[in-house]
Phi, psi and omega in degrees: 000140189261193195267153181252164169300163190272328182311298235286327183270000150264128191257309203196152173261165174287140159216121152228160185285340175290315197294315174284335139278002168264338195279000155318297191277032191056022201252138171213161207223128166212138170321174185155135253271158202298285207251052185297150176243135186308335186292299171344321162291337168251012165254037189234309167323298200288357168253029195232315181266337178056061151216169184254093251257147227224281210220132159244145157210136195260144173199156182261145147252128202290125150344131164223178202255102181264155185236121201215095199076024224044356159271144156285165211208182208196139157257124149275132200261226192171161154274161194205144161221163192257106205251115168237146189263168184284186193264133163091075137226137152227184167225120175308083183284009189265346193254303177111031173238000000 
């Protein structure tokens, strides 16, 4: 298996509003590349944001079957985890600090 970058396994964050009420609760949700490891995923966090990651989780979301004018068509799914941070640290997704 080759190795992934540390940029490369994280792709993106989620901002959705359940994503944005988690971030009350320290929580921030980011895509991340299929075969990423929660220990990787936080230690790719904490160098990438210079913070200190408490608990990573993780889940896949499964592909779905679309219909679109009648043909089908496939959503491709991804992985996604949930980064909860120490108490009082955040991360600004608008700046990226």
């Amino acid at each position: 298996m080759k190795k992934i970058n540390y940029l490369d396994s994280i792709k993106s964050p989620v901002v959705t509003e359940k994503a944005t009420g988690l971030s009350e609760q320290n929580k921030i949700i980011f895509k991340v590349h299929e075969n990423a490891s929660k220990k990787s995923i936080k230690k790719n966090i904490e160098k990438i944001f210079k913070v200190s990651v408490v608990k990573v989780n993780t889940l896949n979301k499964k592909s779905k079957i679309k219909i679109v004018r009648g043909k089908y068509g496939t959503k491709k799914g991804f992985k996604k985890a949930v980064v909860t941070l120490k108490k009082g640290q955040s991360i600004d997704l608008g700046t990226g600090a």
